[in-house]
C-alpha positions as CSV (number, residue, x, y, z in Angstrom):
1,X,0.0,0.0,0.0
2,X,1.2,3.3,-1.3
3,X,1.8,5.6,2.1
4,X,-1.1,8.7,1.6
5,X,1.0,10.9,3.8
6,X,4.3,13.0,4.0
7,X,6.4,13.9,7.1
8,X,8.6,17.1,6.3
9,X,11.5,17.6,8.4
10,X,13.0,20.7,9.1
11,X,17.1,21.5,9.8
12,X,18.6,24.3,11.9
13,X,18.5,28.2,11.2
14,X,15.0,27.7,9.5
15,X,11.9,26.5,10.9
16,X,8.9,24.4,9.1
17,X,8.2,27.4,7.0
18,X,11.4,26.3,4.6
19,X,9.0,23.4,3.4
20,X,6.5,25.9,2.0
21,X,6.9,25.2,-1.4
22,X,7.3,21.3,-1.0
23,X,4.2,21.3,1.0
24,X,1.7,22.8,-1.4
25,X,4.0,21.0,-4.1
26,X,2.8,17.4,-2.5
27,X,-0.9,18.4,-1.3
28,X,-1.7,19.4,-4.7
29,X,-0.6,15.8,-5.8
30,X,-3.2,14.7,-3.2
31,X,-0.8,14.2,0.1
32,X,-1.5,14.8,3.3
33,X,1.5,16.8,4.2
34,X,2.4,17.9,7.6
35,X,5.5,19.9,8.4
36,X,6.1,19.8,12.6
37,X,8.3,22.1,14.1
38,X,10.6,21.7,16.9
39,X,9.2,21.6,20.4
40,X,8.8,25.8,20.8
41,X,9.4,27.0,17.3
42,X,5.7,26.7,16.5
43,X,6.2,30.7,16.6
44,X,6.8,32.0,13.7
45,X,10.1,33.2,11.8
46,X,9.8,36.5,13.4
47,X,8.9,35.8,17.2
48,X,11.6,33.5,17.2
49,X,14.6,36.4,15.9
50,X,13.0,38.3,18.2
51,X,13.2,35.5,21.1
52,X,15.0,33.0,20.7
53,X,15.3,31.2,24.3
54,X,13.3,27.9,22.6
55,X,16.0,27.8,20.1
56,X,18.9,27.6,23.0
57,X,16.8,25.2,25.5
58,X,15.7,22.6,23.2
59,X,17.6,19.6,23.1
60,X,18.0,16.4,20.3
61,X,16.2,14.1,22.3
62,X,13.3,16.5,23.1
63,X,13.2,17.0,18.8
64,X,13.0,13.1,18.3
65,X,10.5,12.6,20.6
66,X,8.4,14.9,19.3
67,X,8.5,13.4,15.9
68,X,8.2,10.1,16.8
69,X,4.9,11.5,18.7
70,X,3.9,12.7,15.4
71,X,4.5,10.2,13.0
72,X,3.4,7.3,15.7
73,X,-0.2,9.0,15.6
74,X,-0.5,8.3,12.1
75,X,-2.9,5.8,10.9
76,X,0.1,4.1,8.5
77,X,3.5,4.5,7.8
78,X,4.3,7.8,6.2
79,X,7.1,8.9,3.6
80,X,9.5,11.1,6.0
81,X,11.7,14.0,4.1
82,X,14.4,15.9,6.3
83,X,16.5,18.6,5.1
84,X,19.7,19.1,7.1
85,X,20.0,18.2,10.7
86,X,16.2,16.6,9.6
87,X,17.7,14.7,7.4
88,X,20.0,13.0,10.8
89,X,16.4,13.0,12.3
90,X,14.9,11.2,9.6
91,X,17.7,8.5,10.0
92,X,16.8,8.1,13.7
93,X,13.7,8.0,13.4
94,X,13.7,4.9,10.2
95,X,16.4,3.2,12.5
96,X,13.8,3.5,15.7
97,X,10.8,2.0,13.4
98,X,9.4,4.8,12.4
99,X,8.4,5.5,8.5
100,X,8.1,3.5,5.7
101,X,10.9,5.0,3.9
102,X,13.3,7.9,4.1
103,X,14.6,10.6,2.1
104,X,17.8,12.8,3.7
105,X,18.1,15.9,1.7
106,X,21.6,17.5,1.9
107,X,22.1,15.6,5.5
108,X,23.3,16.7,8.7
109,X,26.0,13.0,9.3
110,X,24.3,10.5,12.3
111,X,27.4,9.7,14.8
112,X,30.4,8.1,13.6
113,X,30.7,10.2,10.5
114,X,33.9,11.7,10.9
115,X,34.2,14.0,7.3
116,X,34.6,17.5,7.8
117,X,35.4,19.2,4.7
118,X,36.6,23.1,4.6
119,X,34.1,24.3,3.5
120,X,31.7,22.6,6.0
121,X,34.4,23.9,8.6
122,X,34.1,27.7,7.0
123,X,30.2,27.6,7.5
124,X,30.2,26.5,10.8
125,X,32.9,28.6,12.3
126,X,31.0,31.3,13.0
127,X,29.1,29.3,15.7
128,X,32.1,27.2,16.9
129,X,34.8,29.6,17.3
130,X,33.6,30.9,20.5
131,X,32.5,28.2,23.7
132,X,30.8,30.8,25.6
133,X,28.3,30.3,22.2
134,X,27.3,26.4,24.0
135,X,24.5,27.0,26.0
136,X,23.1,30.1,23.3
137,X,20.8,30.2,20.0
138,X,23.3,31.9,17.6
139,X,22.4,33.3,13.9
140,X,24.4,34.3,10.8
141,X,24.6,37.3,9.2
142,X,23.4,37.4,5.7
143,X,27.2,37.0,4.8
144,X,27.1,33.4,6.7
145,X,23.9,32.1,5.4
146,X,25.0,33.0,1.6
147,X,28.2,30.9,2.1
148,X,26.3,28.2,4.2
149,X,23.0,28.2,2.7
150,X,22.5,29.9,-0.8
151,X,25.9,30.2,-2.0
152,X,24.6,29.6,-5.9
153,X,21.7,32.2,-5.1
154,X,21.4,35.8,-6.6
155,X,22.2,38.3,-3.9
156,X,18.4,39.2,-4.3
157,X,17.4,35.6,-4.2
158,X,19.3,34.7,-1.0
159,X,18.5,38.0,1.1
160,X,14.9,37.4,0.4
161,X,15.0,33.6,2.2
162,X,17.1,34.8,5.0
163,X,14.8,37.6,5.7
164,X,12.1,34.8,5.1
165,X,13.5,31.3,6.7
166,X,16.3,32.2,9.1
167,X,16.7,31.9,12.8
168,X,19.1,31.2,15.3
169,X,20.8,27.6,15.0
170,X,21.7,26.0,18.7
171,X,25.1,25.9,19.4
172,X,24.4,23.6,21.9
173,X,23.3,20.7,19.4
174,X,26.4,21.7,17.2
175,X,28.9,21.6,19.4
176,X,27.2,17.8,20.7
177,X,27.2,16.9,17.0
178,X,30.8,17.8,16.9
179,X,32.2,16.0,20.2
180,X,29.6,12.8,19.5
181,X,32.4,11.0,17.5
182,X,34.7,11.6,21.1
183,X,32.8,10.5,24.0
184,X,31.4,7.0,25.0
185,X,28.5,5.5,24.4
186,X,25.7,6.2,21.8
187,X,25.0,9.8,21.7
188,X,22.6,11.6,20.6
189,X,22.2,10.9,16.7
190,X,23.3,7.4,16.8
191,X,22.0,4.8,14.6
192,X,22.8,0.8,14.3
193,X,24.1,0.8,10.9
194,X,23.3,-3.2,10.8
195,X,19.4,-2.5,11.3
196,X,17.8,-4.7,8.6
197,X,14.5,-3.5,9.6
198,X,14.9,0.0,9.0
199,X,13.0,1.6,6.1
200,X,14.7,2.0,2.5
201,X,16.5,5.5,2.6
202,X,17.7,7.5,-0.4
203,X,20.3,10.6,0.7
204,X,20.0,13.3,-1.9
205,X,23.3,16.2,-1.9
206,X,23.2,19.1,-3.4
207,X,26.8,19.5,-5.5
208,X,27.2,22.8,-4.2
209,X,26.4,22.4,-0.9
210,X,28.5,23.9,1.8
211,X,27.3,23.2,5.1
212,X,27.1,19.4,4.2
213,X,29.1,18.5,1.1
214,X,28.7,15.4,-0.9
215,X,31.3,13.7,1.0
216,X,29.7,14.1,4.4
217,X,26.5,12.1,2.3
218,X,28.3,9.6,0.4
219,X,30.5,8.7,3.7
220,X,27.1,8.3,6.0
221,X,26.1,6.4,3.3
222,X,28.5,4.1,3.6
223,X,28.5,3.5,7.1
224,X,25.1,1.6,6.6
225,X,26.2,-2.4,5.9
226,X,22.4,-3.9,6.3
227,X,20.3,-5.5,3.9
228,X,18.1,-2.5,3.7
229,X,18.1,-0.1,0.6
230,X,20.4,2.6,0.6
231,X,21.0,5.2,-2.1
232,X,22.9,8.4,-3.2
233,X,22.0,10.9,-5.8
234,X,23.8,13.8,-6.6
235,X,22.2,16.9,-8.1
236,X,24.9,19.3,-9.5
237,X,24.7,23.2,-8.9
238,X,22.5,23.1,-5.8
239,X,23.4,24.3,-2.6
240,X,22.7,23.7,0.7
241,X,19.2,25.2,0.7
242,X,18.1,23.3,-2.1
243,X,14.2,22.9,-1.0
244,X,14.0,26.9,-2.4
245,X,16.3,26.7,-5.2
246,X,15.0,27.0,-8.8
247,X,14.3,23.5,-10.2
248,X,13.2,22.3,-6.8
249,X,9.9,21.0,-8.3
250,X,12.1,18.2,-10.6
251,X,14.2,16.9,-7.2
252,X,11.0,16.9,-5.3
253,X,8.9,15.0,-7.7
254,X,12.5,12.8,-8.2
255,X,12.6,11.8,-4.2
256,X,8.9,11.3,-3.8
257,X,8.8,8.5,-7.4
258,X,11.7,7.1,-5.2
259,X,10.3,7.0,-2.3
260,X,6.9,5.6,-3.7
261,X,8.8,3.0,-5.6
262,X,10.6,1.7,-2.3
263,X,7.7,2.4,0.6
264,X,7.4,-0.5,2.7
């Protein structure tokens, strides 16, 4: 059976509104499309620059168990889409059971991924390079987001979406993300690469991307050694933000025939 519904997740420095176009994209193909924020960014864009306390208190686990909430309401297994960090969540949440396949969209790497290209290094920076950022919500400037985010945008094009999409990113999560691969135990994005029950999962880079390179996909991809289904495509000349890039509408489509063709 064909799943009727579409998870959306979003990544850091944008909230659910980044899946606008996606989400009216899929309804009009006759989904049922929901898009949850993170617990406390159901604020919008502006109330969140404005305050961004939720931002700096919210924590991985909290963000898994509220999708897991989400999708576990669901009369059947859903398609889940994640974008960024979302697209680390998505990978949790196949490997917990959840979904009935995945799509990881320019990918934030689950632990044990240990590629950091320059570039990936260059868009970060601006929230590592201080500790005192750990326990704060911390933005880019418009500067910062072109290189991270919309790098093969127009000037016009990319101040328009950071005006639109961003917010503070958590410097809390990043700096976890960063020291996961150093400390003991499972941490928080950990998955059992070995899961043969997880869902079919197709990772989808952008060739421009900065923030998370094609290498940071291909080597997460590699990590998995199951029996399930997983998959790499490449799309050349998108960057990070590919979800509002012209010629979205072909990737989408592209992701959604996969994921149709693979749903279990």
């Amino acid at each position: 059976m064909t799943p009727d519904t579409i998870v959306l997740v979003h990544g850091f420095w944008v909230t659910a509104r980044s899946w606008e176009h996606w989400r009216a994209h899929y309804e009009k193909q006759g989904y049922r499309v929901l898009a949850p924020n993170y617990p406390g960014f159901e604020v919008e864009v502006e109330a969140l620059n404005a305050d961004p306390s939720p931002i700096a208190n919210v924590t991985v686990p909290q963000i898994i168990s509220h999708l897991e909430a989400v999708v576990g309401e669901l009369d059947a297994p859903p398609i889940i889409i994640g974008h960024s960090a979302g697209g680390a969540f998505t990978q949790v949440l196949l490997d917990h059971g959840f979904g009935a396949v995945g799509v990881a969209i320019n990918s934030a790497p689950t632990e044990g991924v240990v590629v950091a290209p320059p570039s990936q290094l260059k868009s970060t920076f601006p929230i590592l390079r201080n500790p005192a950022n750990r326990h704060k919500a911390v933005g880019f400037t418009h500067e910062q987001w072109r290189y991270a985010f919309t790098n093969t945008f127009t000037e016009e094009e990319s101040r328009a979406l950071y005006e639109r999409y961003h917010v503070p990113g958590s410097a809390g999560i990043l700096w976890g993300s960063l020291l996961a691969n150093l400390q003991p135990g499972h941490q928080d994005v950990w998955v059992d690469y070995r899961n043969d029950k997880r869902a079919p999962l197709l990772f989808v880079s952008g060739g421009e991307d900065h923030l998370m390179p094609p290498s940071v996909q291909k080597s997460n991809a590699k990590h998995y050694k199951s029996d399930t289904v997983t998959e790499v495509r490449e799309y050349p000349g998108y960057a990070h933000l590919l979800p509002a890039q012209e010629g979205w509408e072909r990737i989408a489509d592209d992701v959604l025939a996969w994921a149709v063709a693979h749903a279990r």
